[in-house]
N, C-alpha and C positions, 0 to 999 in steps of 0.2 A: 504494500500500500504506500500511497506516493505522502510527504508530507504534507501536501494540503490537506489531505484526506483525511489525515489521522490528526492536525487541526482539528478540522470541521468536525467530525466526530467526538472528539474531546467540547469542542465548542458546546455541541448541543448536549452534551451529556451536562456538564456544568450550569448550562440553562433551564435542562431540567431539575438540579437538583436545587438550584436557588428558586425556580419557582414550587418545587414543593416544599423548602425552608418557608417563603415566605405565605404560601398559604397555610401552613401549620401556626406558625405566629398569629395569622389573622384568624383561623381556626381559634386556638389559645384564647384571644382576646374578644372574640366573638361570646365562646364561653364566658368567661369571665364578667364582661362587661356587653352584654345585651347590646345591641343598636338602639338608638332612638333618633326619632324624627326629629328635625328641628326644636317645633315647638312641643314637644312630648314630656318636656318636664314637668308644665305645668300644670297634665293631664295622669302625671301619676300620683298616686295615693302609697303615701309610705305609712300611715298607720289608720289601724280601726280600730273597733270595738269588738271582743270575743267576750260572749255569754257564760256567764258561771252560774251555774246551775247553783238553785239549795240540794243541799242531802236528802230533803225527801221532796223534791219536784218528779213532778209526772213529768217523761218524755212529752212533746208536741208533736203537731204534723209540721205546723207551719210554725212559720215563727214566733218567737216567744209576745207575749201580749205586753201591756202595761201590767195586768194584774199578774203577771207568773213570776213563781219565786226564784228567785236569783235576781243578777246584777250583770252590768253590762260594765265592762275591764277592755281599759285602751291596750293594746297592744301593738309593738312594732310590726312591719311587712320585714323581709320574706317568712313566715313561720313553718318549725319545721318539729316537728314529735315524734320522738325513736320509738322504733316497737320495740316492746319487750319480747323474750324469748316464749312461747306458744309454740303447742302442740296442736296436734290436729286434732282434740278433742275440746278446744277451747274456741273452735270456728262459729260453733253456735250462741256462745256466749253474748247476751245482750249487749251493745255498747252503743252509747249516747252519742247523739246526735250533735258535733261541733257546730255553734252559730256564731257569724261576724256578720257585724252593720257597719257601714258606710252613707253619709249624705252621699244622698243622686242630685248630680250639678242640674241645675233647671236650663236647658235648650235655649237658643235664641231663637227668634221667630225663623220655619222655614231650615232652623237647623236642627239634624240631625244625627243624636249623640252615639255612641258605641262602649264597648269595655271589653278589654283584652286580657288575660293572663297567661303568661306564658307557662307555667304547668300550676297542675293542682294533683297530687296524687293522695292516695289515700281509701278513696271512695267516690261515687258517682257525683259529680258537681250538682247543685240546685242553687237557684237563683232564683229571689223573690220580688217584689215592687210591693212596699207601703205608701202608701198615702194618707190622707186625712179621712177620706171617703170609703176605701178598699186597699185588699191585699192582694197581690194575683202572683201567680208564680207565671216568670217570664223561661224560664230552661230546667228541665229533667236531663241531665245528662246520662240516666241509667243507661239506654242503649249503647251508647258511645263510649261507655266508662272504660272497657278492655283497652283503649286505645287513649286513654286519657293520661295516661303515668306521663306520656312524652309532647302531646301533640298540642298546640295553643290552642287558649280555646277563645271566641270571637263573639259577639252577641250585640244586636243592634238593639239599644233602648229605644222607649214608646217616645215620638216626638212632642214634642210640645203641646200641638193642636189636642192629641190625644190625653192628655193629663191635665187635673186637674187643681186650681191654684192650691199655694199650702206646700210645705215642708213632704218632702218624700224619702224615704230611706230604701240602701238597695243591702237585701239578707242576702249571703252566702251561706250554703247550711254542705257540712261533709257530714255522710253516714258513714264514719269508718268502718272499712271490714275486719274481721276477724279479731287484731291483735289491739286497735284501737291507732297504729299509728298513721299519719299523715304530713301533707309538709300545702302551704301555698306561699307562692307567690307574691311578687308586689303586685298593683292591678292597677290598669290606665283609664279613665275617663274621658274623652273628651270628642272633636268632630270626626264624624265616622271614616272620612279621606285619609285622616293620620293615624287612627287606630289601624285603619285595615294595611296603610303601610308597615306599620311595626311588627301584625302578626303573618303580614307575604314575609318578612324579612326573615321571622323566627322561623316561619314555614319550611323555607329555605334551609337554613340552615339545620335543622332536625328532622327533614321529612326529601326534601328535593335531593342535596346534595349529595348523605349516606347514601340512598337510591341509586342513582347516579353512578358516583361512585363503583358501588356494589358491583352494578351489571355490566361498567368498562373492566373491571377487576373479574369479571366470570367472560367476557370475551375473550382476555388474555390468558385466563386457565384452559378455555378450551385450547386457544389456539398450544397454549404448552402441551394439552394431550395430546393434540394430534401432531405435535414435535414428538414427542415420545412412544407414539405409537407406531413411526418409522425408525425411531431407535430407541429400542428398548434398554438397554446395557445405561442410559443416562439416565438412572429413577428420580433426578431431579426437579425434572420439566412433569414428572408423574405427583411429585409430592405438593408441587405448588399448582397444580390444576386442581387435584381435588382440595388443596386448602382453597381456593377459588368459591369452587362449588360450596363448598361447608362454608364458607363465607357470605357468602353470596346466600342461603339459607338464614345462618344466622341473623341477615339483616331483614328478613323480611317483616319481621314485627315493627320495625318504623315508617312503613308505609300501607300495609294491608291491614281490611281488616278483620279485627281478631272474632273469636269465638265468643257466640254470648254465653253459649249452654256452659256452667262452670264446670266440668269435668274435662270436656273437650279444649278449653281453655286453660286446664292445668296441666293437662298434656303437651298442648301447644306449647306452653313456657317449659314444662320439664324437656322437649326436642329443643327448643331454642337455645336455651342456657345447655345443656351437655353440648350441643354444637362447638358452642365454645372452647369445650376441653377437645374436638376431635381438630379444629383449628388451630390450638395452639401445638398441638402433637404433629398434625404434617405440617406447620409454619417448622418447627424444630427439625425433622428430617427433612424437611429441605433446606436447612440451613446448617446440618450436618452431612450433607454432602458435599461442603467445599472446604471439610475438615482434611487437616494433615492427615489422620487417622482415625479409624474409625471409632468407634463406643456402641456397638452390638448391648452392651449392656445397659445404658443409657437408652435406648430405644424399646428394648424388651421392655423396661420398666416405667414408659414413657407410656405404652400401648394398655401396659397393663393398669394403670394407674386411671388409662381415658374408661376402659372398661368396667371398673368399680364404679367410679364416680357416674356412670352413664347409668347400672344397676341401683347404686342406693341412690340416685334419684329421682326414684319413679311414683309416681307422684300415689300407686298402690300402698305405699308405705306408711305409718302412721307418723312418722316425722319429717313427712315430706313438706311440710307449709313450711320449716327453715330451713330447707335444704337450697334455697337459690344465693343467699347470703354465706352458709359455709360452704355451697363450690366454687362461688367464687373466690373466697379467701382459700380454699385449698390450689385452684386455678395460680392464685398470686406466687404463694410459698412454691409452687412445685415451676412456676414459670420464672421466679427470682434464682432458683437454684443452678436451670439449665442455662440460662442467658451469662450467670456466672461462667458458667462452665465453658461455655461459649466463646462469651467477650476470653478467660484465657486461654483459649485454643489458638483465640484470631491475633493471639499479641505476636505471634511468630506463625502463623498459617499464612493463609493466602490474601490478595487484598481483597477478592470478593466479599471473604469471611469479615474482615474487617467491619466493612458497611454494613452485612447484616447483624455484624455484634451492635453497635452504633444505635440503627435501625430495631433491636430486640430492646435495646434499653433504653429505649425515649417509648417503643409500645408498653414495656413494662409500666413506666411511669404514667402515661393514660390509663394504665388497667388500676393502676392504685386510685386515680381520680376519680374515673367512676364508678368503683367500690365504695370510695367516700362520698359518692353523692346517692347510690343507690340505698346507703348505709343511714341517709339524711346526717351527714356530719359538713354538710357545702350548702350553700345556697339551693334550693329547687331551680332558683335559675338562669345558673348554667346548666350545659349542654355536655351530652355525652357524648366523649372524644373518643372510644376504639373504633365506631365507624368510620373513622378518620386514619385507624395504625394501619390499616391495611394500604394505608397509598404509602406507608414510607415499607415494609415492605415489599409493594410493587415496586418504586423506586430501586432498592436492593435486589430484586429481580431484572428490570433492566439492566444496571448496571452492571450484574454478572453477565447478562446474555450482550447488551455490549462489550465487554472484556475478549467475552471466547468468543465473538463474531472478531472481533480486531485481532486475538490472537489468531485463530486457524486462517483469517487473509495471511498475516503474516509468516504464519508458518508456510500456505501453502504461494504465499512469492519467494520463501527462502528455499523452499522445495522446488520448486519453477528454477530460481538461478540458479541453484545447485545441479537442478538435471540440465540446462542451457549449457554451466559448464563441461558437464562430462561431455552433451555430446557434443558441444565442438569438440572436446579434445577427440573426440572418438570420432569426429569426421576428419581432424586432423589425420588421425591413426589411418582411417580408409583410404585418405587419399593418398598419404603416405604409401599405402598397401598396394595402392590400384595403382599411383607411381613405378612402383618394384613390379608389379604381376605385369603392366605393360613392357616394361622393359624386358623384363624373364622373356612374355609375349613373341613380341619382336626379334628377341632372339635367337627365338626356336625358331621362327617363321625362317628366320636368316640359314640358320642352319639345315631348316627341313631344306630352303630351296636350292643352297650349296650342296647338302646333300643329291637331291634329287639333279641338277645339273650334272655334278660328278657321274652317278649311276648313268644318267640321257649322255653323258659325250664318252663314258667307259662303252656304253654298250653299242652305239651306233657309231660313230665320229673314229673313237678309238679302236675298236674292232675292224672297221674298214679300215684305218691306217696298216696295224697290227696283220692282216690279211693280204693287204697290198704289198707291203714292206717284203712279206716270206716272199711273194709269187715274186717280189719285182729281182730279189736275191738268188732265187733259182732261174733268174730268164725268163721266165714264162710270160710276162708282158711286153708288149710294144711301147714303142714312145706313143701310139694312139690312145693305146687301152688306158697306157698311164696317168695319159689325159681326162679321161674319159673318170678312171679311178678319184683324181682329185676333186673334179666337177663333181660327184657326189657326194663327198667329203663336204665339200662346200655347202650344198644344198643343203644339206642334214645339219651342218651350223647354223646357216641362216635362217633353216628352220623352229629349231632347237630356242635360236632370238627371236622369231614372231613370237613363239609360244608365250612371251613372257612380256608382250607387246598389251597393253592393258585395251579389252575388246569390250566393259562392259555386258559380259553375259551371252554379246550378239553373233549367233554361229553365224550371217551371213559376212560381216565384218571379217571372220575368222577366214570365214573359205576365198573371201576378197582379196584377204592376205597370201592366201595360198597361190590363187591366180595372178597373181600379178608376178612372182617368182618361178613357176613353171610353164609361164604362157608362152616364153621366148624358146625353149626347150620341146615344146610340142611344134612348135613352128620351125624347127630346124628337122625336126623328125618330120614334115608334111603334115600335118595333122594340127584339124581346127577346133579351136574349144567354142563347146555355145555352152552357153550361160543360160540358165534359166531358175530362178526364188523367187517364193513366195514370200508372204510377209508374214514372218517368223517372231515368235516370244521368246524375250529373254528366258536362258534357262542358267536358273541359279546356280546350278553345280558344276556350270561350266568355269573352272579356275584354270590357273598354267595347266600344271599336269594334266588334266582333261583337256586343255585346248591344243596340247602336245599330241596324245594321242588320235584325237581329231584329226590333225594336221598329218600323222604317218599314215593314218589308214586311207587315206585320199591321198597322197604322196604314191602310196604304196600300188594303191591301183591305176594311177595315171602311168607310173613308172612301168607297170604291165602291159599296156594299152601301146605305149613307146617302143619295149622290147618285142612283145609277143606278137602282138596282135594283127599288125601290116593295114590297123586301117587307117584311117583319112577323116573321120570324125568321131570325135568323144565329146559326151554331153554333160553338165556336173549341175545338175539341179540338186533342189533344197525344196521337202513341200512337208505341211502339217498334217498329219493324219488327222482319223475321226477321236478328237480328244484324248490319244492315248500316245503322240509323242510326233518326233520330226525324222524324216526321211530322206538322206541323203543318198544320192544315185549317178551313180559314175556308168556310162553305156555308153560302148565305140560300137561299130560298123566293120569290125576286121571278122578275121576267121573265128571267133567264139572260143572257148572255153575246149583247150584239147587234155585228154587224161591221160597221165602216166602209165608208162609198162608197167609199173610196181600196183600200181591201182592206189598210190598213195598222192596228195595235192603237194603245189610246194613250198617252201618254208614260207616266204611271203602271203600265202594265202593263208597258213595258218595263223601267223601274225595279225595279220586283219582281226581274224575272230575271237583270240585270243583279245587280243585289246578293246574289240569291241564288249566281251563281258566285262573286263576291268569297269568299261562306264556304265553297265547297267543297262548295256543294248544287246544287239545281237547283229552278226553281220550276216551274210547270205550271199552267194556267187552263182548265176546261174545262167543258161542261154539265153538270149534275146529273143524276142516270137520273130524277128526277121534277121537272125542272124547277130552277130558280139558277143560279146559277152557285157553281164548287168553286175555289177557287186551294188548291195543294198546293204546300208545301215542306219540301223534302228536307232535311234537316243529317246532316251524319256525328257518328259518337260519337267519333271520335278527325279531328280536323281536321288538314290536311296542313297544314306550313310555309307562310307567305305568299309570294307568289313576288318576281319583283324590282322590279315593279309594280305588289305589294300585293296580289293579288288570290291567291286560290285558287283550284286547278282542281277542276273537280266530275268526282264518278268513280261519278253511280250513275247510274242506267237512267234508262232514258226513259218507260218504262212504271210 
C-alpha cells in the first residue's frame, strides 16, 4: 500500500475515533445535564408538595380532599425511594398510594399549556386537575406503565377556554408496585411548542438513538457472520456477530412495546436482562481472540457463569423479583475481573487488544452508572449509557478489522515484491539459460552440418576422386574420361553448395537450382529439357539434407537419361497429387529402361530408392506408355520425424 493510502486510512480511522470520543462526551453530558429549551427554565418546577398520610387514613381513589387526614410536605424534585429487599411473597402486599401537588400555571388567552417528565418509575403515572368547581383525572398511564421506567412522558393540559376561573392544582398520584419503591423527576410546565421540544429531545436521546444504534451494530454483526462463515478458523468475526445479535435483542425494551399480561412481562425482563450476561460473554471472547494466548479457562468459566445466572433467573423462582439488581451486580464483579485480566494481557499483547482493553473499561464504567441509577442512587434523570458501550466496542471492532485489512494489503504487497523479485531473478536465470541452450543450439547445428558435409563430400566428391585417382594410376583413363571424371567431381560440389542455398521450403526453387546447373550438360549431350510445375506448397521438412537428397535423385536420373538412354528429350515436371503429396517426374524419349543379364538394377537406381525412403517417399522407375523410360518420386507434404537411423519411413502406394 502506497503512503497516501495508509495516510488516508489512518486519516479516517482517527476521525472516526474523535467523532465517537466526542459523541460519548455529548452522550455523558446529555445524561447528566438534560437539554433544555431556551426559555424552559422558567417552565420547570423544582419543588412540590408530597402527601403524608395519618397512621390510620383510608387509602383514596382520587386525591386526597380538604377533609383527609394527613398533610401536605414541600418537597424537592428529582425524588427518588430505594426499594427494600422483597421476596416474591411480598408482591401482594398492600402499598399506599404516593400523592404530589403542584399549582397549574393559568394559560394565556388562545395558549396552550403542556407538562413533561422525563421519567417517572415506580408504578403506573396518574395525573389529576382540581379546580374550584371539579376534579377530573387528565392520564391513566396503567397501559403504558411497562414502558414507562424509561420513556418521557408528555400530556397537553385543558386550555384556558376550557377551565374555569379560581386556583387549580395538578395531583401526581404513583401506585407503587410491589416493594413500594419509586423515583420522579423534575417536571416542566409551560407552552406546548417548548415542552414538546424538550420531550422530541429526550425522545431522542432514550428511545431514537439506542435504536438506531442497535440495528447499525446488528448490520455489522451480520455482515461479520457472513465474514466468518467463508472462514471459519477466524471465530472472531463469529463472536462479535452474535454479541451483535444479543445486543441488538437486548435493546429492544427501549423502543417496543412491552407486555401488559405480568407474567409474560417478567419473562420479557428475565430474556432481556440474562441477555446481558450472554453479551458480555461473546463481547469477552471476542476480545480474547486478539490475546497473546489463550485462557480456555477463563472462557469455560465465562460460559458457565452466563449459564447459572440465565437459570437462577427465571422469573419460576420464588426470589426472582430481586434477581435483576443482583445480576447485574454479579454482571459488574465478574465483568470488573475479566477487563482486569484483559487490560493486563493488552499491556504487552497486540495493539488491537489495547483498544478493546481501553474500550472494556470506559463500558465497565457505564455498566456501574447504570447500576447506580437502576439502583435509584442518581438522579431518574439521567439517561442510561450501555446502549451507548456498544459503539465504542464497535469502534474496537473497526479498528481491528482496519489493522488486519492494512496488515494483509501489506503483507500481500511484500509478498507481491518478494515474488517480483524472485522472478526476475528467475527470468534472469532463463535467459541466462536460453542464452547457453542457444549457443549449445547452434553448435550442434554447426557440427551436425560439418558433420553431414564431411559424410556428403567422403561419400560422393571423395569416393569419385578416391576411384578416379586408382583407375587414373593403372592407365585405364584417357585424358577424355579424365575430363569427363572431374566435370562430375565438380557437379557433385556445386551441388553439394545448392543444397545449402537457403530455398524457403520451395521444391520448385530447388529443382530451378538444379536446372540451371545441368541445362548446359544436356545441351552438349543433344538433348532438350522442358520444364513443366505446378504451383507447389511449401513442404516443411524440406531442410539441406533433404534438399540434398532431392537434388541426387534428379541428378541421378538426368545423369541416366545423358548416358543411357540416346534420346533427345527429357521432361522434369513437379505436380501435387490428390492431397497426399508432390510428384516429381523425370521422362526422356530414348530406348527405355533395358535389364541386366544378372536380373539385378544398377547401383544408381538403387540409390534413387534408397534415398527416396530416407525422405518418407518412394521412388518408382518404369516404361513410358510410348517408349523412355519414367522415374517417379513420391514426397509427402508434411514429412514424418527422422527415425533413429535417420531415415524416414515412406507411407504412400505403390501404385
Amino acid at each position: 500500500m502506497t503512503d497516501g493510502l495508509l495516510r488516508a486510512w489512518a486519516t479516517g480511522w482517527l476521525q472516526r475515533a474523535l467523532a465517537c470520543s466526542l459523541a460519548l462526551v455529548a452522550i455523558w453530558a446529555q445524561a447528566e445535564h438534560p437539554p433544555t429549551a431556551p426559555d424552559a427554565s422558567d417552565a420547570m418546577v423544582t419543588q412540590v408538595e408530597r402527601w403524608v398520610p395519618a397512621a390510620e387514613a383510608t387509602p383514596s381513589i382520587g386525591p386526597p380532599g380538604k377533609d383527609a387526614a394527613g398533610q401536605w410536605q414541600s418537597v424537592d424534585l428529582p425524588q427518588a425511594v430505594q426499594r427494600n429487599p422483597t421476596t416474591r411473597a411480598a408482591v401482594n402486599l398492600p402499598v399506599p398510594t404516593v400523592w404530589y401537588r403542584t399549582a397549574c400555571p393559568v394559560p394565556e388567552a388562545q395558549e396552550t399549556l403542556a407538562l413533561y417528565l422525563p421519567r417517572v418509575s415506580g408504578g403506573p403515572l396518574q395525573i389529576w386537575l382540581r379546580t374550584n368547581q371539579a376534579t377530573r383525572q387528565l392520564l391513566d398511564n396503567s397501559p403504558a406503565w411497562p414502558s414507562q421506567w424509561n420513556q418521557p412522558i408528555v400530556l397537553r393540559l385543558p386550555s384556558a377556554a376550557s377551565r374555569q376561573a379560581g386556583p387549580c392544582h395538578l395531583f401526581l398520584a404513583l401506585p407503587p408496585r410491589a416493594d413500594g419503591s419509586y423515583a420522579l423527576s423534575r417536571l416542566w410546565m409551560g407552552p406546548e411548542p417548548e415542552i414538546q421540544g424538550l420531550w422530541a429531545a429526550r425522545q431522542r436521546w432514550v428511545v431514537t438513538v439506542p435504536l438506531a444504534a442497535s440495528t447499525t451494530l446488528l448490520m455489522l454483526g451480520l455482515f461479520a457472520l457472513a465474514f466468518w462463515w467463508r472462514r471459519r478458523q477466524d471465530t472472531a468475526y463469529l463472536y462479535f456477530g452474535l454479541a451483535s445479535l444479543a445486543w441488538w435483542f437486548r435493546n429492544l425494551h427501549y423502543g417496543i412495546e412491552l407486555p401488559q399480561d405480568l407474567d409474560a412481562l417478567r419473562w420479557f425482563w428475565w430474556a432481556t436482562d440474562a441477555s446481558m450476561t450472554w453479551v458480555m460473554l461473546l463481547v469477552y471472547l471476542f476480545s480474547l481472540r486478539f490475546a497473546a494466548r489463550g485462557f480456555p479457562l477463563v472462557e469455560r468459566m465465562l460460559l458457565g457463569f452466563a449459564l447459572l445466572v440465565s437459570a437462577a433467573s427465571m422469573p419460576i423462582l420464588p426470589w426472582a423479583l430481586d434477581t435483576p439488581l443482583l445480576l447485574h451486580a454479579a454482571n459488574t464483579l465478574v465483568a470488573l475481573g475479566v477487563t482486569l485480566l484483559i487490560a493486563w494481557s493488552a499491556w504487552r499483547g497486540s495493539r488491537e487488544l489495547r483498544v478493546l482493553a481501553v474500550a472494556l473499561c470506559i463500558c465497565l464504567g457505564l455498566g456501574v452508572h447504570d447500576l447506580a441509577l437502576l439502583q435509584l442512587r442518581m438522579s431518574p434523570e439521567s439517561l442510561y449509557l450501555m446502549p451507548y458501550a456498544m459503539m465504542l466496542v464497535l469502534g474496537a471492532f473497526l479498528y481491528a478489522v482496519n489493522r488486519r485489512y492494512i496488515g494483509a494489503l501489506e503483507h500481500a504487497e511484500g509478498a507481491a515484491a518478494e515474488l517480483a523479485d524472485r522472478l526476475a531473478e528467475q527470468q534472469r536465470a532463463l535467459r541466462a539459460n536460453f542464452a547457453l541452450l542457444a549457443e549449445v543450439e547452434n553448435e550442434r547445428v554447426r557440427l551436425a552440418e560439418r558433420q553431414r558435409l564431411t559424410r556428403d563430400m567422403h561419400d560422393g566428391l571423395g569416393a569419385m576422386l578416391v576411384s578416379s585417382l586408382g583407375q587414373i594410376e593403372q592407365g585405364r583413363l584417357s585424358q577424355g574420361e579424365m575430363a569427363q571424371v572431374l566435370r562430375e567431381c565438380l557437379e557433385d560440389l556445386r551441388l553439394t553448395i545448392d543444397s545449402m542455398e537457403p530455398i524457403d521450403q520451395d521444391l520448385t526453387t530447388l529443382l530451378a537450382t538444379l536446372r540451371q546447373r545441368v541445362g548446359h550438360r544436356l545441351a552438349q549431350g543433344g538433348i532438350t529439357l522442358h520444364w513443366h510445375m505446378d504451383d507447389l506448397p511449401p513442404l516443411p521438412w524440406l531442410d539441406a539434407p533433404a534438399a540434398l537428397h532431392v537434388l541426387r535423385i534428379v541428378q541421378e536420373a538426368l545423369a541416366n537419361v545423358v548416358k543411357h538412354s540416346g534420346a533427345r528429350n527429357v521432361t522434369l515436371s513437379a505436380t501435387q497429387g490428390a492431397e497426399t503429396g508432390v510428384c516429381v517426374q523425370i521422362q526422356d524419349d530414348g530406348r527405355g529402361l533395358q535389364a541386366r543379364s544378372d536380373g539385378h538394377q544398377g547401383r544408381g537406381l538403387g540409390h534413387i530408392e534408397e534415398r527416396a525412403r530416407q525422405l518418407g517417399g518412394r521412388a518408382r522407375i518404369f516404361l513410358g506408355d510410348r517408349g523412355g523410360t519414367v522415374v517417379q518420386l513420391w514426397l509427402p507434404l508434411q514429412g514424418p520425424p527422422p527415425t533413429a537411423e535417420g531415415f524416414r519411413h515412406s507411407r504412400w502406394p505403390t501404385a
